[in-house]
C-alpha positions in Angstrom: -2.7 31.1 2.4 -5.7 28.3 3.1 -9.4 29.8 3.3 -12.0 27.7 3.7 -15.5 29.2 3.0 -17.0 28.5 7.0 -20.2 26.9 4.7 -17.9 24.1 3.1 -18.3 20.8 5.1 -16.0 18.6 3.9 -17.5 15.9 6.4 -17.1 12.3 4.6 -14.2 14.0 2.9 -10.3 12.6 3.6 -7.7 14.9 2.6 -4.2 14.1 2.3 -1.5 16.7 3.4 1.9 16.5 2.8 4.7 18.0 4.9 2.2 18.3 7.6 4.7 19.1 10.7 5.5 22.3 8.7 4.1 25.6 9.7 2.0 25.8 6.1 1.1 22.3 6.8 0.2 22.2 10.1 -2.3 25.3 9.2 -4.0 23.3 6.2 -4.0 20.3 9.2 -5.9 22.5 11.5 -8.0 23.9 9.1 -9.4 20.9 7.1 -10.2 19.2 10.4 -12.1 21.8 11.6 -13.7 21.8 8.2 -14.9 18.1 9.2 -12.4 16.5 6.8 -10.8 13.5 7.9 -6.7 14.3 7.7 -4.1 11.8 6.8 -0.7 13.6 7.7 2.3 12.8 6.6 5.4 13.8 7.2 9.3 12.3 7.7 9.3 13.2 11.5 7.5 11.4 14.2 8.2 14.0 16.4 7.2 16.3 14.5 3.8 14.7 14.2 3.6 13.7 17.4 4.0 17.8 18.6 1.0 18.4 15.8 -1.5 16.1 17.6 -0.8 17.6 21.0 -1.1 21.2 19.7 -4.4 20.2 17.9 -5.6 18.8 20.7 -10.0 19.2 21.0 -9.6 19.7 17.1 -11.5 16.7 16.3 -8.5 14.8 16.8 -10.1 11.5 16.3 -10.1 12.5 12.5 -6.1 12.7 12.3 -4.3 10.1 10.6 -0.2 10.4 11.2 1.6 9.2 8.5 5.5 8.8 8.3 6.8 9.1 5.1 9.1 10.6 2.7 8.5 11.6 -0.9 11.6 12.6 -2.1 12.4 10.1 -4.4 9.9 7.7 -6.5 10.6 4.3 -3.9 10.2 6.7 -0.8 7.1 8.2 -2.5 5.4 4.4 -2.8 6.4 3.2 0.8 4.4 6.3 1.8 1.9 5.8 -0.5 1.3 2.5 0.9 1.6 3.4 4.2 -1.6 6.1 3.4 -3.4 3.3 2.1 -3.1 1.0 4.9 -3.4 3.9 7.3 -7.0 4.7 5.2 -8.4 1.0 4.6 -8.1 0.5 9.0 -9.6 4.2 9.1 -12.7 2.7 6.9 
């Protein structure tokens, strides 16, 4: 579903993921940190994200930004927009 060419460094990279406490999600998660990416992850459960970080654990870790949010209406959608930004600007 997600390949990532082992050559690709995506180092100084963020990439946002939505729906990250899925099972597609939490693949993309695992693979674009060990691409070097840094990972904001969002997602409506805490729990759920919280269970992603300790499964990922000595993935580069340090690179994973949880995000809770919901996108499924256009208000929900900004909130979690906002939150990504916030998240990112303390990140930088």
């Amino acid at each position: 579903l997600l390949y990532i060419n082992n050559n690709m460094s995506l180092a100084n990279k963020v990439v946002v993921v939505l729906g990250a406490s899925g099972y597609v999600g939490q693949g993309a998660v695992f693979q674009f940190l060990a691409a070097g990416a840094t990972v904001v992850a969002t997602s409506r459960n805490l729990e759920k994200l919280t269970s992603l970080r300790t499964a990922l654990a000595g993935s580069k870790v340090e690179n994973l930004i949880d995000v809770v949010g919901d996108f499924h209406t256009e208000s929900h959608a900004t909130q979690t927009r906002d939150k990504v930004h916030a998240a990112l600007k303390v990140f930088i």
